[in-house]
C-alpha distance (Angstrom), angle and dihedral (degrees) to the residues before:
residue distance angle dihedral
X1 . . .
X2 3.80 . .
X3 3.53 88.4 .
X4 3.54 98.3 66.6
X5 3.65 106.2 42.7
X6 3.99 90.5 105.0
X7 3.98 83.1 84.3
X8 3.60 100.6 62.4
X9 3.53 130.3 98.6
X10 3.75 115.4 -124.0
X11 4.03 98.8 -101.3
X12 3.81 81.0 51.1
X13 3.98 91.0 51.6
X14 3.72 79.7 51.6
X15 3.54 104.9 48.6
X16 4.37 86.6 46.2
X17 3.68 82.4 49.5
X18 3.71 93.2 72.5
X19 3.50 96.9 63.3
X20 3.67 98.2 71.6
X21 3.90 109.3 119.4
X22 3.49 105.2 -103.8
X23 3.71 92.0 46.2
X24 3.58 100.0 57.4
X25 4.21 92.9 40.1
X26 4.36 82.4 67.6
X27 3.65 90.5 55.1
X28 3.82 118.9 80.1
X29 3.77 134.0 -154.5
X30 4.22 94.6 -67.4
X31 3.94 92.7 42.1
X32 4.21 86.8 48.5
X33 3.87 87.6 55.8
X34 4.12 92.2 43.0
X35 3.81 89.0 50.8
X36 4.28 90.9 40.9
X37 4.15 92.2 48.7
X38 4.08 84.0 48.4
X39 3.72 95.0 47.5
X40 3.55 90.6 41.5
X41 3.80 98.9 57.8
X42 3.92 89.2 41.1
X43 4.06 78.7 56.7
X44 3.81 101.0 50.2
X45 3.72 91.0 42.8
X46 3.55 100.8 52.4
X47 4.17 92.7 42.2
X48 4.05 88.2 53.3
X49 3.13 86.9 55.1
X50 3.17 107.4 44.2
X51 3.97 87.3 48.3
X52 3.65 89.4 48.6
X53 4.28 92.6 53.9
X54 3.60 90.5 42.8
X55 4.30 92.6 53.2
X56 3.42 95.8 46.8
X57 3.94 95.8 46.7
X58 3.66 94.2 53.3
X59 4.01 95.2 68.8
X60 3.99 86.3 59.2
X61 3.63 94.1 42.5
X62 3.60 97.0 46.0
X63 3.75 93.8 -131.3
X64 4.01 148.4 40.7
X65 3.77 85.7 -116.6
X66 3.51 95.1 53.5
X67 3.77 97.8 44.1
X68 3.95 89.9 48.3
X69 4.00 89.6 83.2
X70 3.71 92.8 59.3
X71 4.00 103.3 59.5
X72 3.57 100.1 43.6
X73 4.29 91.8 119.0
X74 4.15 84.1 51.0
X75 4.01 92.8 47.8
X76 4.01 91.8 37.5
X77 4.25 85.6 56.6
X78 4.34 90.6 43.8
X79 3.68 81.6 49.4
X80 3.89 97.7 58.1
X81 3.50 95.8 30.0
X82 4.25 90.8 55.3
X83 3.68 87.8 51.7
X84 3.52 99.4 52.7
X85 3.25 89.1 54.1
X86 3.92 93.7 55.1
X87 3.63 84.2 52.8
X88 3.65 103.1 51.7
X89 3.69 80.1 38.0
X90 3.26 95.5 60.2
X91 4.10 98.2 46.4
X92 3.53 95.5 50.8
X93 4.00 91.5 54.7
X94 3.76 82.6 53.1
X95 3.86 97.3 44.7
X96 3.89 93.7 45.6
X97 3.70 91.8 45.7
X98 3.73 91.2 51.5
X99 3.77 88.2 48.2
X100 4.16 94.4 47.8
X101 4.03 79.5 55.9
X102 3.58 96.6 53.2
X103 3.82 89.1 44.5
X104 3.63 101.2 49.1
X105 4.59 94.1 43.9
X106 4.22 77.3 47.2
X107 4.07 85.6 57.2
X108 3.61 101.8 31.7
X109 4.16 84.9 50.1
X110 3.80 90.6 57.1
X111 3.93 100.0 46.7
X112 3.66 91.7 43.0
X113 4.03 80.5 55.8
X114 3.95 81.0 47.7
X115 4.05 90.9 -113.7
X116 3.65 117.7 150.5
X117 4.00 91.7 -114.3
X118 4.29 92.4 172.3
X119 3.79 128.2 125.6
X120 3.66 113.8 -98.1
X121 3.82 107.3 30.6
X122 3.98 117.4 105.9
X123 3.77 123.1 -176.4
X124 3.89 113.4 -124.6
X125 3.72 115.3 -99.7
X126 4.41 90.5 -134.0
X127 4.03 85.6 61.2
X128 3.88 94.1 -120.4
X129 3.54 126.0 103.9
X130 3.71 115.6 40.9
X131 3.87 127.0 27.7
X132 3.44 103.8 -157.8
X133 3.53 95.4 -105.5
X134 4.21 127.7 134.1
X135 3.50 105.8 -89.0
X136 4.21 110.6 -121.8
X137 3.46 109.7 -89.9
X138 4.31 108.2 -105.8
X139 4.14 112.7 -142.1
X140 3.39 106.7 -127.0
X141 3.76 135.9 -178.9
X142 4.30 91.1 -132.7
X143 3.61 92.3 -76.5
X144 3.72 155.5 50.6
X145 3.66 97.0 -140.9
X146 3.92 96.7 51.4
X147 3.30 94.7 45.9
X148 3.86 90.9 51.9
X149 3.83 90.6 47.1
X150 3.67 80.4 50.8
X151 3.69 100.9 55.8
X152 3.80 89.0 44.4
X153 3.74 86.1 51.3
X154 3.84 98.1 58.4
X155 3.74 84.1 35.8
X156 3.82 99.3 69.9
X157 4.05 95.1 31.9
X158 3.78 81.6 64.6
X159 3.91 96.1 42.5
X160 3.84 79.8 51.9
X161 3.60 94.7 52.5
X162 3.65 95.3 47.6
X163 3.33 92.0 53.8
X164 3.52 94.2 69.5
């Protein structure tokens, strides 16, 4: 990569700059995508047109092989740009993996201290109400509706009995 960084533009220099280690070890796992969706559309720009150049010279050369010589700048900045982005790529895997870790011993710590640790479930602000512990697990049949259509059921066989 190094080796073709003569081709870039300044703001390109720049935006390669911020790959150097100790740059991207101060950015977390929303900073990482930032810097991935910049690098990304520096990537997809530079390839089309890079693709586009190369197209249009081989009608005047009379051949891809011939036209190949002329876009080697255009390629040379795709190049760089596609492996920044397997580097970034790469440290945000690492960074969200280490964070999914963190996450799941954070949960697995609170139900082992038998705290509800689920999505969805917030703890009153006046203190009452809930305690934060696991709700009891409620038998059911594999749905709310059957088992209410149930209920009902039993319900008016015994009405009918008692009627008797």
């Amino acid at each position: 990569m190094d080796q073709y960084l003569w081709v870039l533009k300044d703001k390109e220099r720049d935006l390669i700059r911020e790959l150097e280690p100790q740059r991207l070890a101060e950015l977390d796992e929303d900073g990482l995508l930032a810097l991935h969706k910049r690098v990304r559309r520096a990537r997809n720009k530079h390839t089309t047109n890079y693709r586009r150049g190369a197209a249009e010279r081989v009608e005047q050369a009379g051949g891809r092989g011939a036209a190949a010589a002329g876009s080697d700048k255009a390629r040379g900045r795709a190049y760089v740009f596609e492996e920044a982005l397997s580097i970034i790529s790469a440290e945000l895997a690492r960074v969200a993996h280490e964070e999914a870790e963190a996450l799941k011993d954070e949960r697995l710590a609170r139900a082992k201290a038998g705290k509800w640790s689920g999505p969805g479930i917030d703890a009153p602000s006046d203190g009452g109400g809930m305690s934060g512990r696991m709700r009891e697990h409620q038998q059911t049949s594999g749905g709310v509706k059957r088992d209410a259509s149930s209920r009902a059921q039993g319900a008016r066989r015994q009405a009918k009995r008692d009627s008797r």
